[in-house]
N, C-alpha and C positions, 0 to 999 in steps of 0.2 A: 699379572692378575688374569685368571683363566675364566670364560664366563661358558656356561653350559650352552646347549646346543637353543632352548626356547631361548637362552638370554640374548646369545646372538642376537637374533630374526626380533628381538626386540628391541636391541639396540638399532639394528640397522631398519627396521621401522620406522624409530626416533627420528632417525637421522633424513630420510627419505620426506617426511612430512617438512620437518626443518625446512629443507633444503627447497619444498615447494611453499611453503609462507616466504622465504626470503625472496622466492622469484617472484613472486605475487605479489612481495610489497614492493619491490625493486620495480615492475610494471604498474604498479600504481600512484610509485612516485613519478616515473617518467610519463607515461602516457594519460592518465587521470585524473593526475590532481590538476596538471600543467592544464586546463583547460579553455580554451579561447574562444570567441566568435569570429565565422567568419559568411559573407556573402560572396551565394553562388546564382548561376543563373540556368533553368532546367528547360529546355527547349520542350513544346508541348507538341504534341502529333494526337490526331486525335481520328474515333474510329466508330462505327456503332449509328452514324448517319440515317434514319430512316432515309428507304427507297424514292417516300412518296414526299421529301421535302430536301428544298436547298437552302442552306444557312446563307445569309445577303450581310447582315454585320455580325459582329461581336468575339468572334472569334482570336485570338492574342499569339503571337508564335512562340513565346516565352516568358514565362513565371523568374520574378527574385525570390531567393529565400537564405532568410539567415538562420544558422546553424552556431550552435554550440557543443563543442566536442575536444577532445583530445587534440592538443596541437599538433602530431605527426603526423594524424588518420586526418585531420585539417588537410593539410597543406598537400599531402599526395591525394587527396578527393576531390580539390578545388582543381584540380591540374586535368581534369576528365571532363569529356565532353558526353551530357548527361543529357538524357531523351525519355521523356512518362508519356504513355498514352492515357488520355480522357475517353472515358466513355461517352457518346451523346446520345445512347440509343434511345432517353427518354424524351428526348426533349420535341415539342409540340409545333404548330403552327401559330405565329406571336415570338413574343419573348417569353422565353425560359433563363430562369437564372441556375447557372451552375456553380457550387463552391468550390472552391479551391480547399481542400484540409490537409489536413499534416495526413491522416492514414491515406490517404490518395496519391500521398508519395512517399510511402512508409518505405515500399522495395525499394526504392532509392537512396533513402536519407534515415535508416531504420539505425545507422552506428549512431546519431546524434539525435540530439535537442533540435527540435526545429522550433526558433521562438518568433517567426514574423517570416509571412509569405505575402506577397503583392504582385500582381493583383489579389484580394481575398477573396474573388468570386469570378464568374465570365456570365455576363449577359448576354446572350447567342437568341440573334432574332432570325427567325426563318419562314419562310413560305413557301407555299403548295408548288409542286412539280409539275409543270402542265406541257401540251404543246397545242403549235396551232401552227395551221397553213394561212400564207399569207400571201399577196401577190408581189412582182416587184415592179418597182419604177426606176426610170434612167433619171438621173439627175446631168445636167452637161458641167463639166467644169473646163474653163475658157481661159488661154493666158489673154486674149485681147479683150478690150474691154466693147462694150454694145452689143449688137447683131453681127461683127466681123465673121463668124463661123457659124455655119447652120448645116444640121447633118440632118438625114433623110436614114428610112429604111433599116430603123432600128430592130434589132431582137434581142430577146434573153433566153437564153435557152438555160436552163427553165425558167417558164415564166413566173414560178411559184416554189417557194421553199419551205420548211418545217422549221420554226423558232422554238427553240426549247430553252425554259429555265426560269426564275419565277412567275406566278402566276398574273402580280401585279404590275411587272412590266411587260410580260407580254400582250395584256390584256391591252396596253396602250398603243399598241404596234398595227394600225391598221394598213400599212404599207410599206412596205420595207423600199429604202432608195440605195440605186444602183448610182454611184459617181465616173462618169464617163469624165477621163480626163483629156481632153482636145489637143491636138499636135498640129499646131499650122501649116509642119511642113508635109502635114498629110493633104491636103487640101483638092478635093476632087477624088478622091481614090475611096476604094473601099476598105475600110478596116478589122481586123477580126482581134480582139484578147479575151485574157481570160483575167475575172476581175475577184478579188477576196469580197466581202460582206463585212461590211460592218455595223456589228451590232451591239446594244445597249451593254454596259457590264452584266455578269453574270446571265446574260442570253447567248446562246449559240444557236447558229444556222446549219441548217440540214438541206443540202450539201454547202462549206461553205466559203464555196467559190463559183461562179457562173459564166458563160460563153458567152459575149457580147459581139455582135456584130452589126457595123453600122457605115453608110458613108456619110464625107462630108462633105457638103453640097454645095459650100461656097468654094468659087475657083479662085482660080490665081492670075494676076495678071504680069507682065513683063516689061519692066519699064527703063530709062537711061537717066542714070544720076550724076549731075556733076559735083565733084568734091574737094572741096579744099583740103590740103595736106597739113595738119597741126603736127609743129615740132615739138617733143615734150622734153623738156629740157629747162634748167632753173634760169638760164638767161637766152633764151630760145632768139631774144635779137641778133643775137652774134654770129648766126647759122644762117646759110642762103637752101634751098632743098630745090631740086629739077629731079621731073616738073613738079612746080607748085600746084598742082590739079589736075586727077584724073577724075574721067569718065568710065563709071560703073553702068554692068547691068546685071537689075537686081531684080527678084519676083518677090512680088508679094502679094498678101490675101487681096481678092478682088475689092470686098469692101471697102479698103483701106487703101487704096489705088491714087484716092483723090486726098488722102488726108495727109495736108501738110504739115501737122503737128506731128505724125507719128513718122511719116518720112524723112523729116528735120531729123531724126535720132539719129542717123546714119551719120557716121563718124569714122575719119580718116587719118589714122597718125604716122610719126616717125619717133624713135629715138635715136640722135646724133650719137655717134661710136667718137671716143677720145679722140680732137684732135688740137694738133698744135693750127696758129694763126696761118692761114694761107694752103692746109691740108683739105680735103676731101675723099671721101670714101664712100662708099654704101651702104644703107640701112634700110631691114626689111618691114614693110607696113603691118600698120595693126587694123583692124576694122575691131568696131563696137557697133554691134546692129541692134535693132527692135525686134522684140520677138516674131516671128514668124517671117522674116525676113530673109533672103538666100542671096548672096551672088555669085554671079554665072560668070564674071568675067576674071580670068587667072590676074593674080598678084604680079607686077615686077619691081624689083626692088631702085628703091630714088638715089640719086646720090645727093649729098650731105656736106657742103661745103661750110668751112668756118672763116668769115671774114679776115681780111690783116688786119691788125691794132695800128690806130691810127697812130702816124706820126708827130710826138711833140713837136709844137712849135719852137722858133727859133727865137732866143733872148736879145741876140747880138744886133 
């Protein structure tokens, strides 16, 4: 059967539409009808911040939403790590409520149904940008406890810095404190560091770290401790140690010179090394001191004897 030249280009017309309805229905059965829900999670970044304010809460770093779509475009969509910026550039001093909507993350999520997003809104409280110069103070922080350490000839250089960042806390800031942390084994000498700033959340200091220099004015005194040798060992009886007691010399803060609570802390031990009954050997000392405490006099090591096991008696 011979078909003229339009019949042709009509059949093969025919055939050409055909052949695109069966692909279209073929992609409708696999990809369209198959359709599922599934939950994703869209990391929010957000931008448009007026100059003259800082957001203090509300802000969320991540939205859920569920989605209804094509089970293949599902499952290769859920597998990406998905990022929407928020506008904020309306938002005031106070709370402002922003919604979260499905067109606010159309370019996202525009292949599917989006039927449920949480949070449905962000409550974003903010306040005014300000700054203020403020002075600063030394605070001392002391590992001993009382008047033990007392420093002299304090500086901060500067004596004054720029707190910038909400309005309502900085307004409560009428001195900023500098924490000085005390080293006993500095005692007498002059010190110089350079110290960070800490300040309220959402405030920063301009500049914000500062030069501290100061001495400290309580001295140190040098004294002779006698001490007994503890064996630390689970049946510490069965050990002899030579000598049972050395004479330390030890420096300590001058205040504390006479305190025999805090000097009592001085502790002298030994661990016994494996021995059989009737063996001795050598074991090097441990010391356990009180804070601020030094000694001057070199270590040597004791020897460590283990008694004989007494001989049972005789039956006969």
């Amino acid at each position: 059967m011979k078909f003229s030249k339009r019949g042709r280009m009509a059949f093969n017309l025919f055939s050409l539409v055909v052949a695109v309805f069966a692909s279209i229905s073929i992609w409708y059965v696999v990809s369209v009808r198959e359709r599922r829900e599934a939950q994703i999670e869209i990391i929010v970044d957000y931008f448009g911040i007026p100059a003259d304010l800082v957001v203090t809460d509300g802000l969320v770093n991540k939205v859920t939403v569920r989605l209804r779509g094509p089970e293949t475009l599902l499952r290769t969509f859920t597998q990406q790590r998905l990022v929407r910026a928020v506008d904020l550039s309306n938002i005031r001093k106070g709370v402002t409520t922003v919604p979260l909507t499905p067109e606010m993350l159309w370019q996202t999520v525009q292949s599917f149904e989006v039927v449920d997003i949480q949070p449905t809104r962000i409550v974003v409280k903010a306040d005014k940008l300000v700054e203020r110069n403020v002075p600063l103070r030394y605070v001392l922080d002391s590992p001993l406890r009382g008047d033990a350490l007392t420093v002299g000839e304090v500086s901060i250089t500067p004596s004054t810095v720029v707190l910038r960042g909400p309005e309502r806390a900085v307004a409560g800031i009428s001195v900023l404190p500098v924490t000085i942390t005390l080293d006993p084994r500095a005692a007498g000498s002059l010190v110089k560091e350079r110290i960070t700033l800490d300040t309220p959340g959402f405030v920063t200091a301009l500049p914000s770290a500062v030069q501290v220099q100061y001495t400290i004015t309580s001295g140190r005194a040098t004294l002779s401790r006698q001490c007994r040798i503890v064996l630390v060992a689970e049946n510490s009886r069965i050990y002899d140690v030579s000598p049972a007691e050395i004479t330390l010399l030890v420096e300590v803060p001058e205040a504390l010179s006479k305190n025999s609570r805090y000097l009592n802390q001085l502790e002298v031990s030994a661990v016994p090394p494996q021995l059989e009954p009737g063996q001795k050997a050598k074991a090097a000392l441990r010391l356990r001191l009180p804070e601020g405490m030094t000694v001057l006099t070199p270590l040597d090591d004791v020897t460590v004897t283990r008694k004989d096991e007494p001989k049972a008696l005789s039956t006969e």
